[in-house]
N, CA, C and O of each residue as an XYZ file, in Angstrom:
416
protein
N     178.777    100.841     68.339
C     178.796    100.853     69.793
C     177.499    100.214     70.314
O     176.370    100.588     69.995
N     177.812     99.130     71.219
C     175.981     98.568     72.040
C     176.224     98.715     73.332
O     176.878     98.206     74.243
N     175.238     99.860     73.043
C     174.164    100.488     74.411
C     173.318     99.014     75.256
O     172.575     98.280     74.605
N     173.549     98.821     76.511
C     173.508     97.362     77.379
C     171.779     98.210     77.776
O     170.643     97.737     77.728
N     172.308     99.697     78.178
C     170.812    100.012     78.753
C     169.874    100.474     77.790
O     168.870    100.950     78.319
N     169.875    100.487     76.583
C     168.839    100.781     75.391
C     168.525     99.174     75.335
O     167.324     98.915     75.411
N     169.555     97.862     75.194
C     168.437     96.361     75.370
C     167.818     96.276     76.635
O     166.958     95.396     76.664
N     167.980     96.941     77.770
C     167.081     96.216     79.159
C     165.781     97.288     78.650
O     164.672     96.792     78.849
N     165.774     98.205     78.239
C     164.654     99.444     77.870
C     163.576     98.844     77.342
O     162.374     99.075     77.476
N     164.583     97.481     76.289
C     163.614     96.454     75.191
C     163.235     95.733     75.132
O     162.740     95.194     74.143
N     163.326     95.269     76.578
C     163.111     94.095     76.997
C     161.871     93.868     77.526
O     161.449     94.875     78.095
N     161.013     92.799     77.563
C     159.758     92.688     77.493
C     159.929     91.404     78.689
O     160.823     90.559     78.656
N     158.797     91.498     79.776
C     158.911     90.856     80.676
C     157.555     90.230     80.943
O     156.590     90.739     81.512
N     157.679     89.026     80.416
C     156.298     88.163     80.686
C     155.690     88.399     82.282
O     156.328     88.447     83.333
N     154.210     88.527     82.052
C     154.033     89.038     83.883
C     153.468     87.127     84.307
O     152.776     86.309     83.701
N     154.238     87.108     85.667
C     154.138     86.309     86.611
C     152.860     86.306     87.150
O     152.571     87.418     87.594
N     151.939     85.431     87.286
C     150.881     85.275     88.346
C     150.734     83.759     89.460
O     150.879     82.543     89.341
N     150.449     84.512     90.285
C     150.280     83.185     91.522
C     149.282     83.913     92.260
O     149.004     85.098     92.078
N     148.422     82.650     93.642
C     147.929     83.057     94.271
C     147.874     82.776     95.485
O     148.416     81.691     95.689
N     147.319     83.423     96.740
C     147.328     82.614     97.942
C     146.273     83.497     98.919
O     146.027     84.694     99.067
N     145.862     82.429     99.413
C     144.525     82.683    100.324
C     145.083     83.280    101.922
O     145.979     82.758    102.586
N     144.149     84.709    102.366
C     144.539     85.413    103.140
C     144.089     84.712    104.562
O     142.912     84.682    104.922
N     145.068     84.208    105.249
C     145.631     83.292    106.344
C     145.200     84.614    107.973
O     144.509     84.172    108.891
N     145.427     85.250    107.998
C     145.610     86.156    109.335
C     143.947     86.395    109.447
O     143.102     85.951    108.669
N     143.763     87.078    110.427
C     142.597     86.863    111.622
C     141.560     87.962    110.561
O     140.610     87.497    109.932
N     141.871     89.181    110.518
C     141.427     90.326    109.839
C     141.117     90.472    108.390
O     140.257     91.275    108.030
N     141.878     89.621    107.405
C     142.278     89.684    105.976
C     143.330     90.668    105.897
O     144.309     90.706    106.642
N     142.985     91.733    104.629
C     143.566     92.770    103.976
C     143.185     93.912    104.950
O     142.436     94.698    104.370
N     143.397     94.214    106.011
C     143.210     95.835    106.878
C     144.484     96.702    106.611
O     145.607     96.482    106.158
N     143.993     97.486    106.960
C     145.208     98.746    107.521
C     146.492     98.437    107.514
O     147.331     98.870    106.723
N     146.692     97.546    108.556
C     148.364     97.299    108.967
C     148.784     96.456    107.888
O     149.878     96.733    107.396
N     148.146     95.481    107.413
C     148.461     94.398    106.231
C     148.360     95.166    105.072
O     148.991     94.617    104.169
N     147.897     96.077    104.763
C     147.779     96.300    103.288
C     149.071     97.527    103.571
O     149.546     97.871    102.489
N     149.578     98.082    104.501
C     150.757     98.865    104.701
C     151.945     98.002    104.385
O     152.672     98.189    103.409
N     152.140     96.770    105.525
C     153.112     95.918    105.242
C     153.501     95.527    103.254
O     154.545     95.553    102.603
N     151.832     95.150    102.843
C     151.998     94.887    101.427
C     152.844     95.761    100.444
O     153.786     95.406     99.734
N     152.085     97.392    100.626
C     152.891     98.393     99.860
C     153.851     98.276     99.982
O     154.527     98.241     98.954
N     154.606     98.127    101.431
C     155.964     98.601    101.484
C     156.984     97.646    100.655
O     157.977     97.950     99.996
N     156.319     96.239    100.951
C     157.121     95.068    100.125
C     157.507     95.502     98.832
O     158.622     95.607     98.320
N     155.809     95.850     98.193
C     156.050     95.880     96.502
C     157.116     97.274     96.217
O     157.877     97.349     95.252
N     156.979     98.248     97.208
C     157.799     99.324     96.971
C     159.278     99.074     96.946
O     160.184     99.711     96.409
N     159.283     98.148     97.558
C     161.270     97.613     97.270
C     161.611     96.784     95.955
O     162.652     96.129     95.898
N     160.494     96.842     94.652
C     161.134     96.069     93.303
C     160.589     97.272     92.819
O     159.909     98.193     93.272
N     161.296     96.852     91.366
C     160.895     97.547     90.528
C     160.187     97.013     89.633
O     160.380     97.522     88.529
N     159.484     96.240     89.651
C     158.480     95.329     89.482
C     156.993     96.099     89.372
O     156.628     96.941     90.192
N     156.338     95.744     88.424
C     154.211     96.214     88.305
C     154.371     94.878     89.214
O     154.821     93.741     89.069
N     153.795     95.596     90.161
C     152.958     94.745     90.826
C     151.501     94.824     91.082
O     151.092     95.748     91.786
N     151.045     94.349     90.811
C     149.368     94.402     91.026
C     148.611     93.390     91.119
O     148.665     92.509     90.261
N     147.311     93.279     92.732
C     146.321     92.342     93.265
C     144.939     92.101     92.602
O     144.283     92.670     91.730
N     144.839     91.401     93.109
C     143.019     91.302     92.647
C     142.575     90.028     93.455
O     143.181     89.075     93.945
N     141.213     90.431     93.383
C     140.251     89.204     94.281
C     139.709     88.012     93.454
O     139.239     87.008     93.989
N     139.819     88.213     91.897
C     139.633     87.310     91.149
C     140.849     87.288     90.052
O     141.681     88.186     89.924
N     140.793     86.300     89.427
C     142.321     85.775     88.949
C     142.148     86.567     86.978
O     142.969     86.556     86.062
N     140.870     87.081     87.038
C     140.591     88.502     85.928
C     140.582     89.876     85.963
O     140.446     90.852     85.225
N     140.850     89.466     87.503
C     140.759     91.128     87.695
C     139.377     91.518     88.452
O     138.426     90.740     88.524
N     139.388     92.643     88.930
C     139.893     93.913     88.417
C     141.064     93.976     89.230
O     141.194     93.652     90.411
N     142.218     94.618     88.119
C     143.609     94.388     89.250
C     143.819     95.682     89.780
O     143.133     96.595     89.319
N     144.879     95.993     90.918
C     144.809     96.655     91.855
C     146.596     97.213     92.172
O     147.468     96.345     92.215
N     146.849     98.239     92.310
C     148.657     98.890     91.635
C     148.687     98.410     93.710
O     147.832     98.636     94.567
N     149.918     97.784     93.810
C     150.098     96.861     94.955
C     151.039     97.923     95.812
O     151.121     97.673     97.015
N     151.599     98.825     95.429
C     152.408     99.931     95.759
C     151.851    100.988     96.283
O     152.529    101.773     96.946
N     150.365    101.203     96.045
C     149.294    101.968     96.300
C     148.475    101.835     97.806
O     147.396    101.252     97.918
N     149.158    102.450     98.863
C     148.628    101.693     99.926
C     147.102    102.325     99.970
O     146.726    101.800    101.018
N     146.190    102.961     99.601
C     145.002    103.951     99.655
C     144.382    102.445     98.774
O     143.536    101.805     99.399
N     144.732    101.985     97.580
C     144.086    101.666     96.675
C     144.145     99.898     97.005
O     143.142     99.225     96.767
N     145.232     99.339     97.488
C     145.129     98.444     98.427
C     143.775     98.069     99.588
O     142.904     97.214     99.753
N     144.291     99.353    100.229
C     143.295     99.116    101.287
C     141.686     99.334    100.878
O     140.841     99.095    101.741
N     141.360     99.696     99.823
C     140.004     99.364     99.286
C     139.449     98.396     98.847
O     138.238     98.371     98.630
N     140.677     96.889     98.523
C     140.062     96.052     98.017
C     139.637     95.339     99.161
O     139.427     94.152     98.914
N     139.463     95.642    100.207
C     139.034     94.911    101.531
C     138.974     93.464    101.221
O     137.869     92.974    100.992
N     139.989     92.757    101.190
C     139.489     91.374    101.370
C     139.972     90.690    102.520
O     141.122     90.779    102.951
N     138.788     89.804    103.142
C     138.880     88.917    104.398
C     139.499     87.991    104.469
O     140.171     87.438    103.598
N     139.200     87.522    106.347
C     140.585     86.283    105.967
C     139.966     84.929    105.138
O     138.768     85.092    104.907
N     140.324     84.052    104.799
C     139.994     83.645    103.984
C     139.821     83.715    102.380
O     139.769     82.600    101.862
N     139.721     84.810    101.492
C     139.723     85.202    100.910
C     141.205     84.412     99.838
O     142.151     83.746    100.260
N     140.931     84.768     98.588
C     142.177     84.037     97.937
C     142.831     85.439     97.084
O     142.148     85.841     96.142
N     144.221     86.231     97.420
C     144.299     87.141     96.685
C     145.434     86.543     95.695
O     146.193     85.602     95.930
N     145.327     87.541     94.225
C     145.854     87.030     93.174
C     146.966     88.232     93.110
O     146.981     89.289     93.741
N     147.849     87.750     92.186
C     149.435     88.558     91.855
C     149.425     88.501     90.096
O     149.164     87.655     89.241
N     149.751     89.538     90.120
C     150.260     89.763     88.369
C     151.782     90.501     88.613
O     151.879     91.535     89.273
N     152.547     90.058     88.204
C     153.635     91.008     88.539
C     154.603     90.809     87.073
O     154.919     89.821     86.410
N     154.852     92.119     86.970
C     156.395     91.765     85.444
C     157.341     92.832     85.550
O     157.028     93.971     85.897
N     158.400     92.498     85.276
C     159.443     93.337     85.477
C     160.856     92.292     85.389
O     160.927     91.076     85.212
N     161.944     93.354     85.600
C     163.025     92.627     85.718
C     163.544     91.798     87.212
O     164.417     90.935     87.302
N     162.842     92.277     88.115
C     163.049     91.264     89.397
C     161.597     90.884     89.906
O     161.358     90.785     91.110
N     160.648     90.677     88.934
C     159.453     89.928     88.948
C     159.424     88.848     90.006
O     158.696     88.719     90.991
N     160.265     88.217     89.606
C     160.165     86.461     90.602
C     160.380     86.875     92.125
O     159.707     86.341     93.007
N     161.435     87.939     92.433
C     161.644     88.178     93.717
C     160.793     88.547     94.312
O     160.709     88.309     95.517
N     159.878     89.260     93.633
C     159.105     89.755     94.185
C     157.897     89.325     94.071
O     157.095     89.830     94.857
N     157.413     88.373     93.175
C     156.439     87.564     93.917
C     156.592     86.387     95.031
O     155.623     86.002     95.687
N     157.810     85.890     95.171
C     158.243     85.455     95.989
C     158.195     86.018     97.996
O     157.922     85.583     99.115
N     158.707     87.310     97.233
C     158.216     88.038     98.893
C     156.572     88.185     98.870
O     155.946     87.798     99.857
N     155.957     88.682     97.866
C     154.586     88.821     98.223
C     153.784     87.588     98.689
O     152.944     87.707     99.581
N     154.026     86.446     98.115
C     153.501     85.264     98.343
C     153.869     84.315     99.845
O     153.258     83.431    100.445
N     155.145     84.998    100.056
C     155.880     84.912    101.245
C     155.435     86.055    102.823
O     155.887     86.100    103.967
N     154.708     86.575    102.331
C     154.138     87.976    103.478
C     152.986     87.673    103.755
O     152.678     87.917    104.922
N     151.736     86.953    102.738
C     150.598     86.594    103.028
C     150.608     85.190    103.618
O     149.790     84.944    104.505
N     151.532     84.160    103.175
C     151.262     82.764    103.764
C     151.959     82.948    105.464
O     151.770     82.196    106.421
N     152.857     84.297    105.402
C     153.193     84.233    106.858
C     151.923     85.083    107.605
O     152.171     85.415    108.764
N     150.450     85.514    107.019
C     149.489     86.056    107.799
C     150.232     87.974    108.370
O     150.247     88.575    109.445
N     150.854     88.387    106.601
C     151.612     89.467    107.230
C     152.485     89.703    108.710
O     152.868     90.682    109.349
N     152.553     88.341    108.843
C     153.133     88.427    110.821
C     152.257     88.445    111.830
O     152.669     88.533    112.986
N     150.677     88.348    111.489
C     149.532     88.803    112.431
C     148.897     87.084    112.924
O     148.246     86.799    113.929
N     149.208     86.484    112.194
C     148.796     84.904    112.199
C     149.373     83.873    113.092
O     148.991     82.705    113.014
């Protein structure tokens, strides 16, 4: 008998990285790093930021731990993401910052 959900269990998901520079007036505040969580909270996707493309990375679902990496506008934030709907979801994340979270 093959179990379909014991291979997705086994499955190993190369993590995705991209980046994009924070466009809106403020950077990473309050309302933007809320908008962020909520995004990453709709995959099931690791998602996790950082201000340099080594890290230190940052759980993107975490709106407390988000909002500590304070970064300004200007600033270039980075994506590590892996999972089984990985792409979608760097796609929206990369898609939320070049729109300036809506504040731009």
């Amino acid at each position: 008998m093959h179990d379909t959900n014991a291979h997705r269990a086994t499955q190993i998901f190369a993590p995705l990285t991209a980046s994009a520079v924070l466009v809106n007036p403020v950077g990473l505040h309050a309302r933007p790093s809320v908008k962020l969580t909520q995004c990453a909270k709709g995959f099931t996707a690791k998602i996790e930021i950082a201000l340099a493309a080594d890290g230190p990375w940052t759980d993107a679902k975490s709106p407390v731990k988000v909002m500590r990496v304070k970064a300004p506008q200007g600033a270039t934030l980075h994506f590590r993401i892996s999972g089984p709907d990985g792409e979608a979801a760097l796609t929206a994340m990369l898609a939320l910052v070049h729109d300036g979270f809506g504040e731009a």
